[in-house]
Every structure is written in structure tokens, then in C-alpha cells.
C-alpha positions, 0 to 999 in steps of 0.5 A: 498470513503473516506477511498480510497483517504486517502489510494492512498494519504498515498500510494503516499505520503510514495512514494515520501518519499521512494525515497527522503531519503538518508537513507536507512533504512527510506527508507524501511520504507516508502516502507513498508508503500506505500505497506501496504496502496496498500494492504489496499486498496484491502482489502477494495475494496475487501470487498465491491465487492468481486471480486477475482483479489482484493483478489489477490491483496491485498495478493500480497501487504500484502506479499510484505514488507515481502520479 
């Protein structure tokens, strides 16, 4: 439970910063950042319930700062 709000938070967090930069390079950076923590997320809430839609959203998010 813990470990979920802390995710949300840096995901949000890492969002705001995306969009309040100026640079963008920083600003890919906190992009990765936000999209990596939604991954992580489905990473645990798969792991605890083992559902297939958390699955595909953890490889959707792992896959999306590589693009």
C-alpha cells in the first residue's frame, strides 16, 4: 500500500516537473521518470494479483520511455 502511494506521488510529481521546465532535455527525463514509476506500479499490483491487464500495463509503460 505504501509502496503504491509513494509510486502515484513520484509519478505525479515527475509530471509536474515535465511540464514546468524549460528544457527539454530535463524534461524527457522527468517523462521517463513518471512513466517508469506507472510501470512500476503495474509491476507490483501485478505481482500481487496476477491479473493479465496489469501485465499489459506494466509492458506498455516499461516499453514507453524507449520509444
Amino acid at each position: 500500500m505504501i509502496t503504491q502511494i509513494l509510486l502515484q506521488l513520484t509519478s505525479a510529481v515527475a509530471s509536474v516537473g515535465r511540464v514546468k521546465t524549460s528544457s527539454h532535455i530535463v524534461s524527457r527525463r522527468f517523462n521517463a521518470l513518471a512513466l517508469g514509476a506507472v510501470a512500476a506500479y503495474f509491476a507490483v499490483k501485478y505481482a500481487q494479483m496476477g491479473r493479465a491487464d496489469f501485465l499489459v500495463g506494466l509492458i506498455l509503460f516499461a516499453a514507453a520511455p524507449h520509444r
